[in-house]
C-alpha positions in Angstrom: 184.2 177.9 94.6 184.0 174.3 96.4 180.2 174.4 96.4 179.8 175.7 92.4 181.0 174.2 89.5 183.0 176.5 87.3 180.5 177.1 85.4 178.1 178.7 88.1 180.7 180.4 89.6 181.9 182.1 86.3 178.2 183.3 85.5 177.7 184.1 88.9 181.1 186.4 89.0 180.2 187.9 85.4 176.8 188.9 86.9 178.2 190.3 90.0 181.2 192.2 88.1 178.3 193.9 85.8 176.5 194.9 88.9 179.4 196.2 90.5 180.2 198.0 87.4 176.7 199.6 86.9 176.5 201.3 90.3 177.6 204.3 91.9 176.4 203.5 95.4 179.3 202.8 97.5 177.4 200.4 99.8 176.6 198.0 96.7 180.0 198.7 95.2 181.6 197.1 98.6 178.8 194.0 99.0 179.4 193.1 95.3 183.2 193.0 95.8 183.1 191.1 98.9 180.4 188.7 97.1 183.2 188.8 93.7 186.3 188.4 96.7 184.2 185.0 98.6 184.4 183.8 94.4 188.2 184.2 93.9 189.8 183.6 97.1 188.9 182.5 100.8 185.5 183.4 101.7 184.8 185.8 104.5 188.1 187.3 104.3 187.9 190.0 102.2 185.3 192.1 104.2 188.4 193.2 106.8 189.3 195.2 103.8 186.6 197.1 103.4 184.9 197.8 106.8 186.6 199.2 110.6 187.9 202.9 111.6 189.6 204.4 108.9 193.2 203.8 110.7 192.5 200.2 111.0 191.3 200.0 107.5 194.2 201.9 105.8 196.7 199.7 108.0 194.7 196.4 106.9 194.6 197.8 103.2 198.8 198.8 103.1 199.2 195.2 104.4 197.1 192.9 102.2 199.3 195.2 99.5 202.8 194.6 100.8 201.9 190.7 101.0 201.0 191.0 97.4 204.2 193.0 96.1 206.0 190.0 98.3 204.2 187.3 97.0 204.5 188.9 93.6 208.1 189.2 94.1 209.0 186.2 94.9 206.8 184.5 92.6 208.6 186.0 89.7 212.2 185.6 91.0 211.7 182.5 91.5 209.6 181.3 88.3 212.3 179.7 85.7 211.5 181.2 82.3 213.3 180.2 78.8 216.0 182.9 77.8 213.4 184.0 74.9 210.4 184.7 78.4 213.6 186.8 80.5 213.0 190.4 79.1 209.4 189.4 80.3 210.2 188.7 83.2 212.3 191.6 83.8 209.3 194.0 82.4 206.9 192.0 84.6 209.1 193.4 87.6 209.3 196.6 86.3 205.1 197.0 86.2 205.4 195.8 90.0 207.6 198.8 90.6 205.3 201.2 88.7 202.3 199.6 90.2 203.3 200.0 93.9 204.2 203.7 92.7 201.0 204.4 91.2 199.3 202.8 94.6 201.5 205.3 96.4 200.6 208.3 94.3 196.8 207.5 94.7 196.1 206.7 91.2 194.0 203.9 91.4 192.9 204.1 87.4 196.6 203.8 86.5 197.8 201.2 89.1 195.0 199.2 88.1 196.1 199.2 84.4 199.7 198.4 85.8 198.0 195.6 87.6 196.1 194.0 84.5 199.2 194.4 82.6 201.2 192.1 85.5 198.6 189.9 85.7 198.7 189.0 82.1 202.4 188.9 82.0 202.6 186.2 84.9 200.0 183.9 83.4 202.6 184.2 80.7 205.4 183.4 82.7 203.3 180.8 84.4 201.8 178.8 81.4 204.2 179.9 78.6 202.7 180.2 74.8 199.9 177.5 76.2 197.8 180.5 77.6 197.6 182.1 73.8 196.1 178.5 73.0 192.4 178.4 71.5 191.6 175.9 74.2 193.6 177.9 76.6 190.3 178.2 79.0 189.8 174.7 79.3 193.3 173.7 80.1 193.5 176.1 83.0 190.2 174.9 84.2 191.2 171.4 84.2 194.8 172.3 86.1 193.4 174.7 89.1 189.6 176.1 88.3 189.9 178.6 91.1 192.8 180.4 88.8 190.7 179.9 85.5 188.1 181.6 87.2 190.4 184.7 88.2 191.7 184.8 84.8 187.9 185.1 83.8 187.7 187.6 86.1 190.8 189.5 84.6 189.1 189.3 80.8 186.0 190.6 82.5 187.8 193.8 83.1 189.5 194.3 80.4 186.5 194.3 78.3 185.4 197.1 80.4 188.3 199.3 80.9 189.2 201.8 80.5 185.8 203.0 81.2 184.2 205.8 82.8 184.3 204.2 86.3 184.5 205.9 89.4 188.2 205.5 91.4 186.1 203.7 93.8 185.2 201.1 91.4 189.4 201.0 90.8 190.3 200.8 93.8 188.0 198.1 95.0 188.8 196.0 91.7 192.8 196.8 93.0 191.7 195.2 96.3 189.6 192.5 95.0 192.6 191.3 92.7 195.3 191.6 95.3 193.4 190.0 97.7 192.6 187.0 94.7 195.9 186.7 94.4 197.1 186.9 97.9 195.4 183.3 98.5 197.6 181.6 96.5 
């Protein structure tokens, strides 16, 4: 996002996500998450999640997920909440649990809403009541834009989902988040 301002990248991410989220074709489905991934996190790294011989991918794919359950992890064990923000917490590492069970299981539409549902509850943990805030958006942008622009990213999808999407579009949003995450 170094060459955009937040702004461009934020319409440029909401047009890619509802071209991602219009098609079927596989092909476009992977160039629009790469192009969504080069917006949220380091650019040119996502593609080595997405393209090689299906061992090599799978082995790539089960890693970038264990550094995120790590990351994850650790992030929350070591994030100091208030007393009232502790069952939070403790349900925010019970969704990590259920998440990497639904990965395992191969339900990408579940672990994705397991995924939305962490997500939400660590920008809670992060930024405390402040992220319920009318001005909320602005705040974030002025502390880090890159992670105001993956929270945009997050609303994004959940004004789309549950929807009728393939598991490939899932899956790749799965991978696309983890990956966001991961670069943090």
């Amino acid at each position: 996002m170094t060459e955009m301002s937040y702004e461009e990248a934020s319409a440029a991410l909401e047009k890619l996500y509802e071209l991602f989220h219009e098609t079927s074709n596989m092909v476009l489905i992977q160039e629009y998450a790469v192009a969504i991934s080069d917006l949220l996190g380091t650019k040119g790294g996502f593609s080595k999640y997405l393209h090689g011989n299906g061992g090599e991918l799978k082995t790539r794919q089960a890693r970038l997920l264990s550094i995120f359950l790590h990351n994850i992890d650790l992030l929350l064990h070591r994030t100091w909440v208030n007393e009232v923000d502790e069952s939070k917490k403790a349900e925010a590492l019970e969704e990590l649990s259920i998440f990497s069970a639904e990965m395992a299981q191969g339900d990408p539409a579940k672990a994705l809403a397991h995924l939305i549902t962490i997500s939400d509850l660590l920008i809670h943990l992060l930024f405390g009541n402040a992220f319920e805030a009318v001005n909320y958006k602005e705040f974030l942008i002025r502390i880090d834009p890159q992670f105001a622009l993956l929270y945009y990213f997050l609303e994004l999808i959940r004004a789309s989902y549950p929807s009728p999407a393939i598991d490939e579009h899932h899956y790749m949003l799965i991978l696309i988040l983890m990956y966001a995450f991961s670069c943090y």
